[in-house]
C-alpha positions in Angstrom: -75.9 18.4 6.5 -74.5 20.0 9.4 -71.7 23.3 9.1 -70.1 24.4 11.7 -67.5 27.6 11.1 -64.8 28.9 13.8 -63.5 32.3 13.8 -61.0 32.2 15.8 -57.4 34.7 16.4 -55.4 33.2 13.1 -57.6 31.2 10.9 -61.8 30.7 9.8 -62.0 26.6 10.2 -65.5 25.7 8.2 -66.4 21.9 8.7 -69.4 20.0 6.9 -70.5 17.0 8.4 -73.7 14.6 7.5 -75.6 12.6 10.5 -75.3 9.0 9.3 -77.8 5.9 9.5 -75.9 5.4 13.1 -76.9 8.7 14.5 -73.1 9.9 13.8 -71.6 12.9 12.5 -69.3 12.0 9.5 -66.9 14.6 8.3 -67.8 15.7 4.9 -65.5 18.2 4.2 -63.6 21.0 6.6 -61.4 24.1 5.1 -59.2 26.4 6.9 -58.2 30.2 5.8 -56.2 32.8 7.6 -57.5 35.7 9.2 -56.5 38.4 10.8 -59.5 40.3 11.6 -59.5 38.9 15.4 -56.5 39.9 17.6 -56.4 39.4 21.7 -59.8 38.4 21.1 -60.6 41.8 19.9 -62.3 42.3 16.4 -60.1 44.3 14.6 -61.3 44.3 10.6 -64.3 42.7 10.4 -64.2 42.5 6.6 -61.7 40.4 7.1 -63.4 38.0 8.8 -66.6 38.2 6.6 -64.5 37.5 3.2 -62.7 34.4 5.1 -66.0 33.4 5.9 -67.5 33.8 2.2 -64.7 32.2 0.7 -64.6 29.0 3.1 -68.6 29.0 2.3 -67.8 28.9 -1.4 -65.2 26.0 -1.4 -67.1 24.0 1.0 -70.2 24.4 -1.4 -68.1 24.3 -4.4 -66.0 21.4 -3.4 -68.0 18.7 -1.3 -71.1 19.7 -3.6 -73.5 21.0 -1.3 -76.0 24.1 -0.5 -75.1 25.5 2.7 -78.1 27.2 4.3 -77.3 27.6 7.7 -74.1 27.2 10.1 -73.6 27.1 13.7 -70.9 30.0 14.5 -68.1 29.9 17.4 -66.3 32.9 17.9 -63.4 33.8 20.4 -63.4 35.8 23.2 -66.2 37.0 25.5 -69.1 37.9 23.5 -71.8 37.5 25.3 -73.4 40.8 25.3 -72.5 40.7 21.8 -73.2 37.7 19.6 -76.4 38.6 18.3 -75.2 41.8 16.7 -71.7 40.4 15.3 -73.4 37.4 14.3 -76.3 39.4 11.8 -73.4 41.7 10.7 -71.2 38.6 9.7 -74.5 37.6 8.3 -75.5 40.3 6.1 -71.8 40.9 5.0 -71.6 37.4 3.7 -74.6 37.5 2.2 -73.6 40.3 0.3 -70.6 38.8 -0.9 -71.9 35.9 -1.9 -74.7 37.4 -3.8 -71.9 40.1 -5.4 -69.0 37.9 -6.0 
């Protein structure tokens, strides 16, 4: 199983895909929520963004039937210097969720 999640200035966009016996990517599932927690490309409420993410984690699982363990993560703007650190507090923040709720 492959997850891939967005964060981008309106909406988290979470898709699931599975590598078939072609060597493809089939979509599995994908789920979309608003979110306002980016603006201009500026993080502005980064719970925002962590609940999006938790929730879109949850009906992916809940939904397609899966354990998601791991994602790859886009997020917009210019980063760079960044990524690392937004990334492990997006991290821990779901976590936390997910374990709580």
């Amino acid at each position: 199983i492959i997850v891939g999640i967005d964060i981008g200035s309106s909406k988290i966009s979470l898709v699931v895909g599975e590598v078939n016996n072609f060597n493809q990517v089939e979509l599995v599932y994908t789920v979309e929520h608003k979110c306002k927690g980016i603006k201009k490309t500026k993080i502005i409420d980064e719970d925002e963004i962590a609940n999006a993410i938790v929730k879109s984690i949850q009906d992916a699982e809940r939904e397609a039937e899966i354990k998601i363990n791991s994602a790859y993560l886009t997020i917009a703007g210019n980063y760079k210097k960044y990524k690392r650190q937004i990334f492990w507090s997006f991290c821990k923040r779901c976590i936390i969720s997910i374990i709580a709720g």
